[in-house]
Structures are given as C-alpha cells and as structure tokens.
Backbone atoms as SQL, in Angstrom:
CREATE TABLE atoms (id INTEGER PRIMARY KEY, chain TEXT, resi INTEGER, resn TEXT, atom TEXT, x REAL, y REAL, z REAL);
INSERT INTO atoms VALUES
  (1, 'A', 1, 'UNK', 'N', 1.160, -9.223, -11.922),
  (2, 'A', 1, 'UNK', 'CA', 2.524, -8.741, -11.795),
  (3, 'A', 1, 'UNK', 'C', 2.533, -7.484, -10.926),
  (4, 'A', 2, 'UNK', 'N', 3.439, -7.620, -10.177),
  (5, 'A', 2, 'UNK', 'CA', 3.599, -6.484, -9.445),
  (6, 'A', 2, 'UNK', 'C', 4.527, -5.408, -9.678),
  (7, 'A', 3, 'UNK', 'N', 5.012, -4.291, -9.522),
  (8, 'A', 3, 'UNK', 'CA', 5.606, -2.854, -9.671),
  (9, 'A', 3, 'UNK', 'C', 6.577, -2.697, -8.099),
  (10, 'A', 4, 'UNK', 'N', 7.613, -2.814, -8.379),
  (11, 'A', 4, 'UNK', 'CA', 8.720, -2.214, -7.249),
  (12, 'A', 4, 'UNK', 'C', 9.070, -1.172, -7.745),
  (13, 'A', 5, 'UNK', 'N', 8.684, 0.422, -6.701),
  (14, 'A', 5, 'UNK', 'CA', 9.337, 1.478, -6.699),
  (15, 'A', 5, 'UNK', 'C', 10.020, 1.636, -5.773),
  (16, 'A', 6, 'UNK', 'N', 11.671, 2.299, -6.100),
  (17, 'A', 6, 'UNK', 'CA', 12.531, 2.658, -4.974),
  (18, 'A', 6, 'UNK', 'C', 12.786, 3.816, -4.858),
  (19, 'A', 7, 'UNK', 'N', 12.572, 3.937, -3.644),
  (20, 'A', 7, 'UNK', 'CA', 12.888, 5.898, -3.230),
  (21, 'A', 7, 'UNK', 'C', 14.184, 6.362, -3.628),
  (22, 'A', 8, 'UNK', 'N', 14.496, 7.150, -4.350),
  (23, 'A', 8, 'UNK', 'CA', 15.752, 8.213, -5.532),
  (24, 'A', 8, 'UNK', 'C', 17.329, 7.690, -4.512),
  (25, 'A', 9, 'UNK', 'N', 16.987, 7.404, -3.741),
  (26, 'A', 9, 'UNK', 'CA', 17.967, 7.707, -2.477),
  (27, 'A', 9, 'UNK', 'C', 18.801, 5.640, -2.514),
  (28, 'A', 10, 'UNK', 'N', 17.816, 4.570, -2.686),
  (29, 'A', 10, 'UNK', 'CA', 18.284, 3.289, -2.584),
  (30, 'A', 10, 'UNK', 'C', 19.121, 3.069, -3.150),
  (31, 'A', 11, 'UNK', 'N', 19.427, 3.491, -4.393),
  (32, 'A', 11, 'UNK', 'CA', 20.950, 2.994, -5.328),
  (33, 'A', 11, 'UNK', 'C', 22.302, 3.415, -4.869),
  (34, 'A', 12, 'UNK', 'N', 21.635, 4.565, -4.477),
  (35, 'A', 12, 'UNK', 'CA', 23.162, 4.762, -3.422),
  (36, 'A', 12, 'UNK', 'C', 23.324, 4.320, -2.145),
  (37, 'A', 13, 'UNK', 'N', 22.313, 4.073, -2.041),
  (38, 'A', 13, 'UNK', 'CA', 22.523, 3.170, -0.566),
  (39, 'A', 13, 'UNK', 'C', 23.277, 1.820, -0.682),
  (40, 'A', 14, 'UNK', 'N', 22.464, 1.318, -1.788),
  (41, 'A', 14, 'UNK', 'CA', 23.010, 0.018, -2.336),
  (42, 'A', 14, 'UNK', 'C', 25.048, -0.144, -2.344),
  (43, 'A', 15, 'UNK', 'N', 24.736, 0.652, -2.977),
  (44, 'A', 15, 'UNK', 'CA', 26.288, 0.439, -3.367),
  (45, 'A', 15, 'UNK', 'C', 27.394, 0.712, -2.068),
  (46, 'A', 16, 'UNK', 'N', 26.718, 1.192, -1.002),
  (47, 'A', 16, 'UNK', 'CA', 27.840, 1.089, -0.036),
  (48, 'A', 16, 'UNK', 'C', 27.524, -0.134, 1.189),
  (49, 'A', 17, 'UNK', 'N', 26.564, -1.151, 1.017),
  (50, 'A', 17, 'UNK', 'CA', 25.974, -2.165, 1.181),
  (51, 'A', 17, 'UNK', 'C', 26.975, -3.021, 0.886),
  (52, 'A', 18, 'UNK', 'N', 27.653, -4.454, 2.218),
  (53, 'A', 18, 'UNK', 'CA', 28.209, -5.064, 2.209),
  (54, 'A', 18, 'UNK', 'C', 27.382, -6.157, 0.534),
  (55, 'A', 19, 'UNK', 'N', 27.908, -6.561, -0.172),
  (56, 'A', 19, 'UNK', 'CA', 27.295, -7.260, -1.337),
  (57, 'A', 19, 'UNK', 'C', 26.776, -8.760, -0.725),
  (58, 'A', 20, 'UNK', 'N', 26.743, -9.174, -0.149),
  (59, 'A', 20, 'UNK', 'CA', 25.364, -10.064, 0.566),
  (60, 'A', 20, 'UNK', 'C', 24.370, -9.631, 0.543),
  (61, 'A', 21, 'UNK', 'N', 24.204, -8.403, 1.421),
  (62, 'A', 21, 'UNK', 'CA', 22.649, -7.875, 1.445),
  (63, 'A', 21, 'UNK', 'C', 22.047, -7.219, -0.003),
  (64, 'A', 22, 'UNK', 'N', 23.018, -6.797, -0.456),
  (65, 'A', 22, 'UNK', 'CA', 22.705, -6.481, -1.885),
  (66, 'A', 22, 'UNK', 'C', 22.224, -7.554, -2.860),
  (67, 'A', 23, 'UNK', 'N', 22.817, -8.336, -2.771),
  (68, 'A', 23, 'UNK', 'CA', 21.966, -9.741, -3.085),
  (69, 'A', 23, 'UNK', 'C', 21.136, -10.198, -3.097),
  (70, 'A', 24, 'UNK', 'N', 20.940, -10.225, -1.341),
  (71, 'A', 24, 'UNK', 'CA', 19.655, -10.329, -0.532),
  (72, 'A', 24, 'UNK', 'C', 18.304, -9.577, -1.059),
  (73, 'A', 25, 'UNK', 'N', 18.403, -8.285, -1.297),
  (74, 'A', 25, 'UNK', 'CA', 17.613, -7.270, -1.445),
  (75, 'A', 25, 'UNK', 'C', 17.406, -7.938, -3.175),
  (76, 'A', 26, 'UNK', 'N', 18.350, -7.737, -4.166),
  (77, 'A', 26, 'UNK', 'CA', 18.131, -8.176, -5.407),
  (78, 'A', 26, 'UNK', 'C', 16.852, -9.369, -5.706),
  (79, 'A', 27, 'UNK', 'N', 16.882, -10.776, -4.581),
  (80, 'A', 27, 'UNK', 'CA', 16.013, -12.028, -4.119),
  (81, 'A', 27, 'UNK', 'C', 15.129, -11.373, -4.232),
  (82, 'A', 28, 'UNK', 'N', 14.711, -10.647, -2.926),
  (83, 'A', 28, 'UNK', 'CA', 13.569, -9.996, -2.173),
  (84, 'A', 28, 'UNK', 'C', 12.501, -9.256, -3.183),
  (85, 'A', 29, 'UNK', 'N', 13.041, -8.448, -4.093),
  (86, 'A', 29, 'UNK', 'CA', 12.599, -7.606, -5.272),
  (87, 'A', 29, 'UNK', 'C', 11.852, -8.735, -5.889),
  (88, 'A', 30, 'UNK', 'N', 13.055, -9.391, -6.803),
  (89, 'A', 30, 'UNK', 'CA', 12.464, -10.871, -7.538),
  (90, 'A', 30, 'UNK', 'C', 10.614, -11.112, -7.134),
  (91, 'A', 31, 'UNK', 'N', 11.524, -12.018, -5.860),
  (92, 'A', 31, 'UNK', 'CA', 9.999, -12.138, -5.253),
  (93, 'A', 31, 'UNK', 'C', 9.064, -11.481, -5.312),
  (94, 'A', 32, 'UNK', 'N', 8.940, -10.722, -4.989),
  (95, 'A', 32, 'UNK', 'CA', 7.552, -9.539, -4.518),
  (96, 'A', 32, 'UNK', 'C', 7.676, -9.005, -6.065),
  (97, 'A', 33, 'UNK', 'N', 8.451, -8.782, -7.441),
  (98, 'A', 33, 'UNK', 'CA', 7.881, -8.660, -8.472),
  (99, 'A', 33, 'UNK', 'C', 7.360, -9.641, -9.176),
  (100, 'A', 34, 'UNK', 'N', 7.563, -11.070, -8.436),
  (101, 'A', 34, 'UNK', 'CA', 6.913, -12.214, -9.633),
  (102, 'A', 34, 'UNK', 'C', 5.066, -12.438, -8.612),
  (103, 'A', 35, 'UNK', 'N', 5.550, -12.531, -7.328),
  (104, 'A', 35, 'UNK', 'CA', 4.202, -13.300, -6.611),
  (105, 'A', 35, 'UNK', 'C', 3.898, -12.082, -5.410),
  (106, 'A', 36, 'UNK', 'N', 4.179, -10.905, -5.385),
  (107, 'A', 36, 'UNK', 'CA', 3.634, -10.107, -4.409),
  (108, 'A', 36, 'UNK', 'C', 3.784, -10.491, -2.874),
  (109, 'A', 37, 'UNK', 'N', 4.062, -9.377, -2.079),
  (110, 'A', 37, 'UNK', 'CA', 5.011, -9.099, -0.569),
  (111, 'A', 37, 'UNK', 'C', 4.098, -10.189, 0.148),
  (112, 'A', 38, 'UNK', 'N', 2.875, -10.802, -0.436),
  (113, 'A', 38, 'UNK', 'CA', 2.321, -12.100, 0.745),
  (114, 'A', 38, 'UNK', 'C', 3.563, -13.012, 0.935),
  (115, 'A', 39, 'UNK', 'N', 4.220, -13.542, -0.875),
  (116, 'A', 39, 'UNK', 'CA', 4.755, -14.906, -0.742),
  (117, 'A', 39, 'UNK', 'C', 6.420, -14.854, 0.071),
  (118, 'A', 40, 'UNK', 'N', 6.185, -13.478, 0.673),
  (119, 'A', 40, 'UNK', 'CA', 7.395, -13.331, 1.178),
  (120, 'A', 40, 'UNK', 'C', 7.167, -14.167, 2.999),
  (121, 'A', 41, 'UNK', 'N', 6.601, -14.304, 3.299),
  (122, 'A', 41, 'UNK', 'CA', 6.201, -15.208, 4.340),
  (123, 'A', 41, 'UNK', 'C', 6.164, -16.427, 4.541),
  (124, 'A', 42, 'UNK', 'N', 6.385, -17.116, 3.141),
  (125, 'A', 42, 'UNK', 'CA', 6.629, -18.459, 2.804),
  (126, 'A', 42, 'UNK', 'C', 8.174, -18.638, 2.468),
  (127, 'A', 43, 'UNK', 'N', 9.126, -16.973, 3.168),
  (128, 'A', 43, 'UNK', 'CA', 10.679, -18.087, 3.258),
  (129, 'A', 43, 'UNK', 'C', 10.728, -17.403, 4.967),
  (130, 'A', 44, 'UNK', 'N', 11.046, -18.382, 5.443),
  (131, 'A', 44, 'UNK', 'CA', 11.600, -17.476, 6.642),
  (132, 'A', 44, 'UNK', 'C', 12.486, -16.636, 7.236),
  (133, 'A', 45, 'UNK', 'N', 13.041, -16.652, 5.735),
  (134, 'A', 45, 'UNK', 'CA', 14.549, -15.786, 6.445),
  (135, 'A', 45, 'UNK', 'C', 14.262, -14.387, 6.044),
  (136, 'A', 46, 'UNK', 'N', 13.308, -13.848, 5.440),
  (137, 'A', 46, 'UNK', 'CA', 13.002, -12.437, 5.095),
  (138, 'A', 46, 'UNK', 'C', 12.146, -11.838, 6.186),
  (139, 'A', 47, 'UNK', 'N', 11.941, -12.903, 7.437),
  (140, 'A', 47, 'UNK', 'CA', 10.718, -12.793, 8.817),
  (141, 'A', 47, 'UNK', 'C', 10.369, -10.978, 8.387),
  (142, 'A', 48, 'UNK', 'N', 9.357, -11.402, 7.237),
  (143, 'A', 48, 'UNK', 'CA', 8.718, -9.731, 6.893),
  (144, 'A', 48, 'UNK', 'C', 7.186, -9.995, 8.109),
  (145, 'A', 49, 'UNK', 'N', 7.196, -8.744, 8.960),
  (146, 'A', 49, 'UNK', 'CA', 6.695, -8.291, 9.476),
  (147, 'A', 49, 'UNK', 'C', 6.271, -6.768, 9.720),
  (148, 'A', 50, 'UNK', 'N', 4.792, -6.589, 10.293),
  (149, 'A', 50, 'UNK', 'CA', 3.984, -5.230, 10.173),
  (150, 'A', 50, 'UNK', 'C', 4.753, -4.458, 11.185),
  (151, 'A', 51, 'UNK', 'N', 4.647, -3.147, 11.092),
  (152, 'A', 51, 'UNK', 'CA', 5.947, -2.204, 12.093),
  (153, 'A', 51, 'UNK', 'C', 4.644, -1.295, 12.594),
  (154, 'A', 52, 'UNK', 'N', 5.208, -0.939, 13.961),
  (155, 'A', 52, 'UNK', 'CA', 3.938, 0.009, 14.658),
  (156, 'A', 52, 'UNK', 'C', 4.369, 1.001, 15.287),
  (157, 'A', 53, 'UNK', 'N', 4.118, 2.214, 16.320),
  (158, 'A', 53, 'UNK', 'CA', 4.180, 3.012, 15.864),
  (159, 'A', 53, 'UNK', 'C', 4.427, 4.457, 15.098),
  (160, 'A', 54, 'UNK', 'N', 5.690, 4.970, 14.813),
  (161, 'A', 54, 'UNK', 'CA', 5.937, 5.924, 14.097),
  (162, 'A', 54, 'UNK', 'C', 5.810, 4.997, 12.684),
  (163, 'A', 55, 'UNK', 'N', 5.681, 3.734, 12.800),
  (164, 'A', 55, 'UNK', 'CA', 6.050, 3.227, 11.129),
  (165, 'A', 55, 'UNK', 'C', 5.070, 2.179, 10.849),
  (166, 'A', 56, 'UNK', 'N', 3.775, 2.425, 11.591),
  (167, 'A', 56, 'UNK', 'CA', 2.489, 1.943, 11.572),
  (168, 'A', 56, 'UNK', 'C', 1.933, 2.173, 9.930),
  (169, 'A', 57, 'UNK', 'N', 1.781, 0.552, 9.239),
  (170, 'A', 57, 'UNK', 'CA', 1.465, 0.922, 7.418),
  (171, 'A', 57, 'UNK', 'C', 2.498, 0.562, 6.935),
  (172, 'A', 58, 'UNK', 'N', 3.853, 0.435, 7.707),
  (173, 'A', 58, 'UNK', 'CA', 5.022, 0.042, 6.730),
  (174, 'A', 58, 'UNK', 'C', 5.325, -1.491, 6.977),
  (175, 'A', 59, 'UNK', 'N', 6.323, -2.323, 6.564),
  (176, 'A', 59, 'UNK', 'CA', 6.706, -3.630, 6.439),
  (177, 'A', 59, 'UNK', 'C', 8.047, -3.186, 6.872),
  (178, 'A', 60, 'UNK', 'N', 8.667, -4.678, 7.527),
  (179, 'A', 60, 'UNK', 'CA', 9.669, -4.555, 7.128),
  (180, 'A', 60, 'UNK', 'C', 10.419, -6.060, 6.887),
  (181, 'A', 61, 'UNK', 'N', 11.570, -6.356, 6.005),
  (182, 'A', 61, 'UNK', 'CA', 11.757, -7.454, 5.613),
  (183, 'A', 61, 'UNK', 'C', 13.576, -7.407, 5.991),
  (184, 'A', 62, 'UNK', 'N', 13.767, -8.800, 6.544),
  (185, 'A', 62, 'UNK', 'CA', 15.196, -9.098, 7.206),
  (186, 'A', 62, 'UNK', 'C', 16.285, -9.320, 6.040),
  (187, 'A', 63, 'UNK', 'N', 17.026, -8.702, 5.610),
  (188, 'A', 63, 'UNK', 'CA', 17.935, -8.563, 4.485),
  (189, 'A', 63, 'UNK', 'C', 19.461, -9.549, 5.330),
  (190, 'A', 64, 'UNK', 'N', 19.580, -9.482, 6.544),
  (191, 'A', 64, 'UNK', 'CA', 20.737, -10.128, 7.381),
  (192, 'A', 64, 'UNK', 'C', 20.360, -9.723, 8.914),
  (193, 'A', 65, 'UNK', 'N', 21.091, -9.959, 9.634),
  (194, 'A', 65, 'UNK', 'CA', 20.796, -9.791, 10.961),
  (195, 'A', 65, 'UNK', 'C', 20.691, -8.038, 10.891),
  (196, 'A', 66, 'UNK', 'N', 21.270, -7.513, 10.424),
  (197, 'A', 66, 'UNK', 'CA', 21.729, -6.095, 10.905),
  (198, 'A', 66, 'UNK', 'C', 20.409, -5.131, 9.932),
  (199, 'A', 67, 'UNK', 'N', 20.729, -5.487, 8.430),
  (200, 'A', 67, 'UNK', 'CA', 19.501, -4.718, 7.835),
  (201, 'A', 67, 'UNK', 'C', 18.227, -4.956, 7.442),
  (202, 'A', 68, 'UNK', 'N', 17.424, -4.379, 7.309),
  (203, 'A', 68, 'UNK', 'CA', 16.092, -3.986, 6.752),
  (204, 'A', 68, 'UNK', 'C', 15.770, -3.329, 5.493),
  (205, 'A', 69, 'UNK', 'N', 14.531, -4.342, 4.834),
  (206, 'A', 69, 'UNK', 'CA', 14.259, -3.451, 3.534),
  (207, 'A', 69, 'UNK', 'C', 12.558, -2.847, 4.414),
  (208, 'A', 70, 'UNK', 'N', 12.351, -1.870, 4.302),
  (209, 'A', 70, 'UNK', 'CA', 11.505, -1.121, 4.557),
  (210, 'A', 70, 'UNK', 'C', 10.646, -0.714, 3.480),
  (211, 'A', 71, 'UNK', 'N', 9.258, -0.762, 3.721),
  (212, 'A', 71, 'UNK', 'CA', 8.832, -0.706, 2.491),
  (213, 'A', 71, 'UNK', 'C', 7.107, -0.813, 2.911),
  (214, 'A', 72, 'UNK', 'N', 6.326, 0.367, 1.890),
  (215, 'A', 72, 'UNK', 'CA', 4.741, 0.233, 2.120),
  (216, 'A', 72, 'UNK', 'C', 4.041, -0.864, 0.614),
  (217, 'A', 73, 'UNK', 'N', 2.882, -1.139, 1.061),
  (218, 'A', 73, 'UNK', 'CA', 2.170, -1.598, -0.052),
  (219, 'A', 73, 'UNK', 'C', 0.761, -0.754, -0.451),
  (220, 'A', 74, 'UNK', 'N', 1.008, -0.658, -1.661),
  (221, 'A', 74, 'UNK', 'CA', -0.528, 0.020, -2.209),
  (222, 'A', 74, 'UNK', 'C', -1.266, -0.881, -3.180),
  (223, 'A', 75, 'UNK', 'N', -2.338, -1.414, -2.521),
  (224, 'A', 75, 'UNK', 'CA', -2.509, -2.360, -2.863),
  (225, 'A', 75, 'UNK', 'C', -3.725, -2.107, -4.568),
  (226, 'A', 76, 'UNK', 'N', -4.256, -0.725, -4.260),
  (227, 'A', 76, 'UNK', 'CA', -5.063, -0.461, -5.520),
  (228, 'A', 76, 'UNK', 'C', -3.861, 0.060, -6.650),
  (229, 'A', 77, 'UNK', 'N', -3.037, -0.155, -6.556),
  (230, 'A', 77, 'UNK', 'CA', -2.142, 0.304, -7.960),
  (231, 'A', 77, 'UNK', 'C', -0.961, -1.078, -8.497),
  (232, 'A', 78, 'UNK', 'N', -1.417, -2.223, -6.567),
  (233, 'A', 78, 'UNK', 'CA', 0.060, -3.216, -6.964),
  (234, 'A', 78, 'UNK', 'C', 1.013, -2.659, -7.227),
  (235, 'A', 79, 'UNK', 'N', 1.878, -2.059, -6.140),
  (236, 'A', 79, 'UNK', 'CA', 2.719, -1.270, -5.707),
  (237, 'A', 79, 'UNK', 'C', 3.123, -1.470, -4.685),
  (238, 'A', 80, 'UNK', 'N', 4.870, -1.600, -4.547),
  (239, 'A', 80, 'UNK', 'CA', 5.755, -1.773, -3.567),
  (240, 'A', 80, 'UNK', 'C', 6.183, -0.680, -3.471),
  (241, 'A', 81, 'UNK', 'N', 6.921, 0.186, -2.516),
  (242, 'A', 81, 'UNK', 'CA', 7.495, 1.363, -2.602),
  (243, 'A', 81, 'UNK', 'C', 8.427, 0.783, -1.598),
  (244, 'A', 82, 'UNK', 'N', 9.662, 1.074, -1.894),
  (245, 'A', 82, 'UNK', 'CA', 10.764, 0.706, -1.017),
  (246, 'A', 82, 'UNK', 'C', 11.343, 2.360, -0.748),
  (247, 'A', 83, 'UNK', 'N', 11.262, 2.307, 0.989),
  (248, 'A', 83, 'UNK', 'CA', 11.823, 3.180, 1.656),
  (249, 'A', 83, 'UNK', 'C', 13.004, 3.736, 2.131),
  (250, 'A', 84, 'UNK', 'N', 13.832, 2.748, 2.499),
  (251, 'A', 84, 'UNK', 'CA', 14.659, 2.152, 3.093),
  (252, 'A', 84, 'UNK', 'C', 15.463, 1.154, 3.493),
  (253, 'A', 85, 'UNK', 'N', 16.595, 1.012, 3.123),
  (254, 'A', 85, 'UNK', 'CA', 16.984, -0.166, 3.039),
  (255, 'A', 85, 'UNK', 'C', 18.287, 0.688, 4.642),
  (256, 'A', 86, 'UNK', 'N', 17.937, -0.194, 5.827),
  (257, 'A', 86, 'UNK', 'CA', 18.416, 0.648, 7.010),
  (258, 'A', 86, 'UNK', 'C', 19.165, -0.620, 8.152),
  (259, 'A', 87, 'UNK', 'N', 19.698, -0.092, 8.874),
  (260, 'A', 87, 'UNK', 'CA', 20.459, -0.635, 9.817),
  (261, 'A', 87, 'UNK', 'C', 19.249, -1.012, 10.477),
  (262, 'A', 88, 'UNK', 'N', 18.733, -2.289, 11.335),
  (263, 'A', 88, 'UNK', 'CA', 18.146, -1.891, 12.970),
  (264, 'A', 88, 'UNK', 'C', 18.203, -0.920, 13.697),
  (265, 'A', 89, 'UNK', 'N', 17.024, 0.061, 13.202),
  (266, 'A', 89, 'UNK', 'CA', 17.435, 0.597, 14.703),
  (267, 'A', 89, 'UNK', 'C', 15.878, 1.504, 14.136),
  (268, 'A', 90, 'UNK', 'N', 15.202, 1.315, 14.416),
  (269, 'A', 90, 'UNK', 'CA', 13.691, 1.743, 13.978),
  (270, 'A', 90, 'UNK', 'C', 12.802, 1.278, 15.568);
C-alpha cells in the first residue's frame, strides 16, 4: 500500500478546480494509493511522464488538457508527495 501526501496548499487549490479535474485527481490518488505511480502508465489518459530540467525527479500526470498533478516519489518510505496540481505551463 502506498501513502499520498499533499502539499498544505492542494485543498485549496482543489476547490477552485473546474470539478472534472477534481475528479480526475480524486481517480489518480485511488490509483497510485491501491497499485503505486507505475500502474499509472497502464491508462493512457494520465500520459504520466518524467519532467527535466528545473523539475528533473518530479512526474507529472495529465488531469485534462490544461492541468497537471505534479508530484515526486520516495520510493524507501512508498511515498507520493503531491506538489502541485497546475495549469501547463512548467
């Protein structure tokens, strides 16, 4: 089992989040708390990919065309840390 932490700052982000992506993001969590950020590669619509460089170490996962869940993995504690949940533009 895995551990999703969200940075103090996501709940309020959330809530001014068209409620699709909020949704979206709700899925995304699911996932990566039942089977860990690999089995997120087995849907394609989250096209989670490695980010390089100012954000070289981070992920990022497609919430809709426009946002991003941003987010590192630590893999000795099984730990998600969610960063950001952000417009494109990284």
């Amino acid at each position: 089992m895995w551990r999703v932490l969200e940075h103090h700052d996501i709940s309020k982000t959330c809530r001014k989040l068209p409620l699709e992506v909020v949704k979206k993001y709700e899925l995304w969590k699911d996932i990566v708390l039942r089977h860990g950020p690999e089995k997120l590669k087995e849907f394609p619509g989250f096209r989670d990919e490695k980010l390089k460089g100012e954000r070289e170490g981070q992920w990022a996962s497609r919430l809709n065309l426009q946002y991003r869940a941003i987010y590192e993995v630590e893999r000795e504690t099984v730990t998600v840390f969610i960063l950001e949940i952000t417009p494109h533009k990284y």
